[in-house]
C-alpha positions in Angstrom: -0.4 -23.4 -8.2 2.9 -21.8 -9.9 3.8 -22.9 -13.4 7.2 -22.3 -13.9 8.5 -21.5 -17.5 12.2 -21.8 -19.3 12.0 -17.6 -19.6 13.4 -16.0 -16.7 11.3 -13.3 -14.9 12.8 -10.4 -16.0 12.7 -11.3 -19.6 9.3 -12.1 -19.1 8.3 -8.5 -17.9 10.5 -6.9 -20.3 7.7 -8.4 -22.8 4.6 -7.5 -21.2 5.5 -4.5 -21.1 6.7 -4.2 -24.8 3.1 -5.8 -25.4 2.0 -2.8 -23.5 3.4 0.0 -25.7 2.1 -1.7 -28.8 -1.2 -1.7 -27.7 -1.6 1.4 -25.7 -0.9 4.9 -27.4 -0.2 6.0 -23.9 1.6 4.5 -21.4 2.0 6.1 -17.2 3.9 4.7 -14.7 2.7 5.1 -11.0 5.7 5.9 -9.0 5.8 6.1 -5.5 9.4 5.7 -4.7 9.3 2.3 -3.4 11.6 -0.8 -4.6 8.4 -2.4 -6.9 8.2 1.0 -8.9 11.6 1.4 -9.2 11.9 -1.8 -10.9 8.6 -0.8 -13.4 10.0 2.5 -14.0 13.1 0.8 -15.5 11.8 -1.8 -17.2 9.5 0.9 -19.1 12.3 3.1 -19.7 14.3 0.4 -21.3 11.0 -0.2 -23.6 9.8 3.3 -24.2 13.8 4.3 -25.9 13.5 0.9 -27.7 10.1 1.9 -29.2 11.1 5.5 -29.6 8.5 6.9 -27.2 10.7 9.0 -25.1 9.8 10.7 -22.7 7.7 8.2 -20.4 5.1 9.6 -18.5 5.4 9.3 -14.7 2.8 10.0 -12.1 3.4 10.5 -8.2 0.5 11.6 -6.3 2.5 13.2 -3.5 0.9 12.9 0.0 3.3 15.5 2.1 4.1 13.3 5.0 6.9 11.5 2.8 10.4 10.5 3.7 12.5 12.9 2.6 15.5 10.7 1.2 12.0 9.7 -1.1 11.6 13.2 -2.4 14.9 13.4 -3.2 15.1 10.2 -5.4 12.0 11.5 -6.8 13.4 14.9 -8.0 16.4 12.1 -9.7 13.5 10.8 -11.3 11.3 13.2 -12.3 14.1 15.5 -13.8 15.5 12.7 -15.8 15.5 13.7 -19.8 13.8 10.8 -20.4 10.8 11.4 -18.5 7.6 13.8 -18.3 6.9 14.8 -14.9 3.5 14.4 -13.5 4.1 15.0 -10.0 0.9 16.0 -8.2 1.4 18.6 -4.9 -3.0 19.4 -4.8 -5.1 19.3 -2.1 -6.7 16.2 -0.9 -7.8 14.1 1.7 -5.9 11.6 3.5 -5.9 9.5 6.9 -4.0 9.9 10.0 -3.9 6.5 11.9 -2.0 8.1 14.8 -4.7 10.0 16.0 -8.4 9.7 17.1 -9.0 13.5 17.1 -7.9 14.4 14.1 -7.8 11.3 12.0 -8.1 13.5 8.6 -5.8 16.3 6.9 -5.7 17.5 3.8 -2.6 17.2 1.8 -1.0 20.3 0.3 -3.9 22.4 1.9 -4.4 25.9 0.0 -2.8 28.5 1.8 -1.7 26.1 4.8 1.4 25.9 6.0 3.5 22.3 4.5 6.3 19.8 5.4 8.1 20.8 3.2 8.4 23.7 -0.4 6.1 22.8 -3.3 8.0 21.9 -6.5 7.7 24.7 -9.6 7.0 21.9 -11.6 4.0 19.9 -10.0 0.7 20.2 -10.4 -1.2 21.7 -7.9 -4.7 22.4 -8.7 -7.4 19.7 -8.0 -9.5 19.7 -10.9 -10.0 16.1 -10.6 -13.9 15.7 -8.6 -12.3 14.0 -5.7 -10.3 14.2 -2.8 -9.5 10.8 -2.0 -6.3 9.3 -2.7 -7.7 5.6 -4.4 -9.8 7.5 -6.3 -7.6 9.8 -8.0 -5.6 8.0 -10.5 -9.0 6.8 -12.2 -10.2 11.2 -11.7 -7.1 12.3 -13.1 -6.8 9.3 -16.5 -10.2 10.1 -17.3 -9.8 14.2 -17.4 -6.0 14.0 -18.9 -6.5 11.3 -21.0 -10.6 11.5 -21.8 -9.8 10.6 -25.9 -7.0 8.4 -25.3 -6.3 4.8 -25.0 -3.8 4.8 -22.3 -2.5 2.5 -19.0 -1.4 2.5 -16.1 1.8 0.4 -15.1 2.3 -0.6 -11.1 4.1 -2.5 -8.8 1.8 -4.8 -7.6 3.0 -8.0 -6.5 0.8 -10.6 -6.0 3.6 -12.4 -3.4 2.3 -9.8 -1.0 -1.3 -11.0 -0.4 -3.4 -14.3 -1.3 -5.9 -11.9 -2.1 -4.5 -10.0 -4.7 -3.0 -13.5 -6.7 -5.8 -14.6 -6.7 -7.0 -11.1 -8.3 -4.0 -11.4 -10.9 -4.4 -15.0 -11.9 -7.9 -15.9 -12.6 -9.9 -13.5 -14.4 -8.9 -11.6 -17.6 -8.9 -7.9 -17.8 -7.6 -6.9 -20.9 -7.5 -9.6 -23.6 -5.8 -12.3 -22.4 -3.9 -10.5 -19.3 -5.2 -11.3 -15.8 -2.6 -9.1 -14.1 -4.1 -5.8 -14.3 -7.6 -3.9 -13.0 -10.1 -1.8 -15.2 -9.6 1.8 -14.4 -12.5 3.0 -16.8 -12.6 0.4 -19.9 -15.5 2.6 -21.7 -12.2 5.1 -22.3 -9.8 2.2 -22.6 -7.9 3.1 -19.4 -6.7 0.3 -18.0 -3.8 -0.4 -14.9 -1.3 -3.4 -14.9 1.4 -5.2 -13.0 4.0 -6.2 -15.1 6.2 -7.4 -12.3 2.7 -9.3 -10.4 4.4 -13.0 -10.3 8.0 -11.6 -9.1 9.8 -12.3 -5.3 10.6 -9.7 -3.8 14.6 -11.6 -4.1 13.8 -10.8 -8.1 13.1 -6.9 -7.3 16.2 -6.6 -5.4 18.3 -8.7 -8.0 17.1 -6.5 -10.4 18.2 -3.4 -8.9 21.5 -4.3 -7.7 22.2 -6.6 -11.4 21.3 -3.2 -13.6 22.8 -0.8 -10.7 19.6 1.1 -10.5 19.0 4.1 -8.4 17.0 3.2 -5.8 15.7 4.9 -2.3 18.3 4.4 0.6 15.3 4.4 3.2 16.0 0.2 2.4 19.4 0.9 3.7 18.6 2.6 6.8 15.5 0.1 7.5 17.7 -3.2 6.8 20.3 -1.5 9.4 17.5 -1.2 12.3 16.6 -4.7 11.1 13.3 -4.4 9.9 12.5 -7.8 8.3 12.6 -7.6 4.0 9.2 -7.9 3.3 7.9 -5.6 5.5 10.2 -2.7 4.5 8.0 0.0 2.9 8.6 3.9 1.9 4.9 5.2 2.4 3.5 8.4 3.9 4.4 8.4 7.4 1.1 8.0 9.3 -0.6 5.5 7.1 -2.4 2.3 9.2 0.0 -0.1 7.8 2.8 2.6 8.3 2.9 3.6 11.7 6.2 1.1 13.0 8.3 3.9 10.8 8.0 6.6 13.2 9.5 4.2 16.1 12.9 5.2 14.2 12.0 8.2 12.1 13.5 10.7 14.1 16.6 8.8 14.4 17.0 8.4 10.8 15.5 12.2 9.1 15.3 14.5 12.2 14.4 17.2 10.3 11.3 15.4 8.8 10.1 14.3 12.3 9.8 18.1 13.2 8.0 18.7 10.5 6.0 16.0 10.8 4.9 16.7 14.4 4.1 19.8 13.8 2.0 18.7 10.9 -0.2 16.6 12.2 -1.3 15.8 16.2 -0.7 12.0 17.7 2.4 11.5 15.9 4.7 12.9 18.5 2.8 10.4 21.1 3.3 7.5 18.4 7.2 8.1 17.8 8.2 8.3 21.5 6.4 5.2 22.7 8.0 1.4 22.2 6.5 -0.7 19.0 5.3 -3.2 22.5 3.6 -0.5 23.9 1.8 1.1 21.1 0.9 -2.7 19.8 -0.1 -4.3 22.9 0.8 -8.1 23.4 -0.3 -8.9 26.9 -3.9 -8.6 28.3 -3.7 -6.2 31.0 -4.1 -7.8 34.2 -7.4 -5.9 35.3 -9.5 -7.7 32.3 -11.3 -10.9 31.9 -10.1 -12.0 28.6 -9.5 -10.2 25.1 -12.5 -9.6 23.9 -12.8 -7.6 27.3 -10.4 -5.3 26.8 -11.3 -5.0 22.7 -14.8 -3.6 24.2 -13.2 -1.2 26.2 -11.0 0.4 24.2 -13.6 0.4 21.6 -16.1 2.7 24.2 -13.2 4.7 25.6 -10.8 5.6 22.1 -13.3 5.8 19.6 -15.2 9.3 20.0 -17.2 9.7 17.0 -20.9 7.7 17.7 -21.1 6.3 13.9 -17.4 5.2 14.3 -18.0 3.0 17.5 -21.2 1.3 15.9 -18.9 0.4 12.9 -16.6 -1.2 15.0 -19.1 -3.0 17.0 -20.8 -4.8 14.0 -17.4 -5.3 12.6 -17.0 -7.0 15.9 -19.8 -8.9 16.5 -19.6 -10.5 12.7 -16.1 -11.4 13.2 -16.8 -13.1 16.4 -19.8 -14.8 14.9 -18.0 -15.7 12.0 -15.1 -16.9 13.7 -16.4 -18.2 17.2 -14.7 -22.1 16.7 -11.7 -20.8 15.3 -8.5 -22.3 17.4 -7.0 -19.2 18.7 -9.5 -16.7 18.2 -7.3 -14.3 20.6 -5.3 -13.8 17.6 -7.7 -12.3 15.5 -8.8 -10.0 18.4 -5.6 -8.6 19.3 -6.1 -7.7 15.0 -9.4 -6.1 16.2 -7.7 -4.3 19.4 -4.5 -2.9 16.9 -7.0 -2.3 14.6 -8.5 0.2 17.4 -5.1 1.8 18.9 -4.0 2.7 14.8 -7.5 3.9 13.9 -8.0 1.5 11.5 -11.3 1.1 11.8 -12.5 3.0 8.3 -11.2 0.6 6.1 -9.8 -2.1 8.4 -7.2 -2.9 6.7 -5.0 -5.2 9.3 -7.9 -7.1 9.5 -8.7 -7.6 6.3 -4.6 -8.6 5.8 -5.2 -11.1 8.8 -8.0 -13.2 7.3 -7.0 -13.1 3.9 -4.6 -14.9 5.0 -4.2 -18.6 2.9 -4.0 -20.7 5.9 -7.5 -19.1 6.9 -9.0 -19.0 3.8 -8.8 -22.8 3.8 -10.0 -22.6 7.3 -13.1 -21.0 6.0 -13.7 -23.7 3.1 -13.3 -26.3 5.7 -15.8 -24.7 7.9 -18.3 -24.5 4.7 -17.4 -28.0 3.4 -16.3 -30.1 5.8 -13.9 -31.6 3.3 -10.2 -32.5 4.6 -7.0 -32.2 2.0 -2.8 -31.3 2.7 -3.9 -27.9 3.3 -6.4 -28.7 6.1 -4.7 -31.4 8.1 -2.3 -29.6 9.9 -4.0 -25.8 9.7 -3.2 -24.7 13.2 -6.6 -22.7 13.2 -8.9 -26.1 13.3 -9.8 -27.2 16.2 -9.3 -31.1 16.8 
């Protein structure tokens, strides 16, 4: 349930964030070029000169296969007076959904040959005990900041997934504020979302209201017509990624190149159709769904302790789900899951039955109890 308040949501952030810089001696924004951390990058900048704590630390763990119009509104960033640069260009490990071969590179590889220069600026050592992306910002807090109280600010937005409000609205992290995650609270590292209850119509209001810089991949992705909320500046090759290379060549050539020549399956990926990557119809020479899910799952995945993930992934979804009204639904997830080698942290599964209209479904199932939200949930069967 929303509980709307007379203070707009601007304001609003404006003040969690000022709450921030009083009670953090050190405050980071994580910046990854996208519209969210555009917005939290200016809404700390406004509070940093207002507190005199110019410049504002910025952090961008660079994973090489970025858009390049990104890297460029990065450098606008990151050489802006007002900030101090942490832009990370080290070695680490990071997933390749376009390819069941050679699903993992390593970012910024020592000696290897990159996308694109190194800045002089960024940091390029890994002296951080890991090389996996998630784990980094909590590696690199706790060795740059091991004596001081500090945060994190993001651009988490909980309108993006009924998992993660109900992450940023029930239990308290810090004090009083539910919005946020403990990064290590024995050293009083801590990240937020000071922007976590905002539409996505607020985040481009914002932009265009304060005439904020922002990355024109937006512009180039509202022109092919991808729909607003699912517009996203990641690395390239990411699971939830992989519909930007169906127009990346038309729209940065020269990263394309550089990208194919990078990393294997992504030259496949960007010539094929989005309905032919993403199948939609059952091939005519199988049974049913589930049919085909099984096959690809013997024929695509090559690595024996992959294939026995998937198939008890499988079998508990299909246990778990077995009267759900159109169960074909969740296992074309499975079989896109499968063709965008998903299947380490299953992540477009994971968005599918997160979903809120399932999540009732499930509490149905359990409770047998009918309300608003029940009654007409399409996955019920009557």
């Amino acid at each position: 349930m929303k509980i709307y308040r007379k203070i707009n949501v601007f304001d609003e952030a404006l003040n969690r964030v000022r709450f921030l810089f009083e009670e953090f001696d050190n405050v980071v924004v994580g910046f990854s070029g996208g519209k969210d951390s555009t917005v939290v990058l200016n809404l700390a900048l406004k509070i940093a000169e207002e507190k005199n704590r110019l410049p504002l630390k910025v952090m961008f763990i660079d994973q090489e296969a970025e858009w390049q119009n990104v890297i460029d509104y990065m450098h606008t960033v990151m050489e802006d007076k007002r900030v101090e640069p942490m832009w990370f260009q080290m070695p680490f490990k990071i997933f390749n959904a376009t390819s069941n071969q050679s699903q993992w590179i390593t970012a910024w590889e020592k000696d290897g040959e990159h996308m694109r220069p190194q800045v002089d600026y960024a940091i390029k050592e890994n002296k951080y005990g890991t090389d996996r992306f998630y784990d980094l910002f909590n590696a690199i807090f706790k060795t740059e900041f091991p004596e001081t109280r500090s945060c994190l600010l993001g651009g988490v937005r909980s309108e993006e997934s009924p998992r993660r409000h109900v992450a940023m609205t029930q239990d308290a992290t810090y004090k009083w504020i539910t919005w946020g995650k403990k990064l290590n609270p024995k050293l009083d590292h801590y990240t937020f979302y000071p922007i976590y209850d905002w539409s996505y119509t607020d985040v481009w209001k914002s932009i265009h209201d304060e005439k904020w810089t922002y990355s024109k991949i937006y512009d180039f992705q509202y022109m092919y017509g991808v729909n607003i909320r699912n517009m996203r500046v990641s690395n390239l090759h990411h699971e939830t990624a992989i519909d930007s290379l169906f127009y990346l060549q038309d729209i940065e050539q020269n990263t394309w190149n550089a990208l194919t020549k990078r990393m294997r399956g992504i030259s496949t990926a960007g010539k094929m159709n989005k309905s032919d990557y993403f199948i939609k119809e059952l091939p005519f020479m199988f049974r049913d769904w589930e049919e085909y899910r099984d096959y690809l799952t013997d024929k695509l995945i090559e690595l024996d302790a992959d294939k026995k993930r998937c198939l008890k992934k499988w079998k508990s979804l299909d246990e778990q789900y077995a009267d759900l009204n159109g169960k074909e639904k969740l296992t074309k997830t499975m079989i896109n899951t499968i063709l965008s080698n998903d299947y380490y942290d299953f992540v477009k599964i994971r968005n599918f039955t997160e979903r809120p209209d399932l999540m009732w479904w499930r509490k149905h199932k359990a409770t047998g109890i009918e309300n608003k939200f029940t009654i007409k949930n399409k996955w019920i069967k009557r």
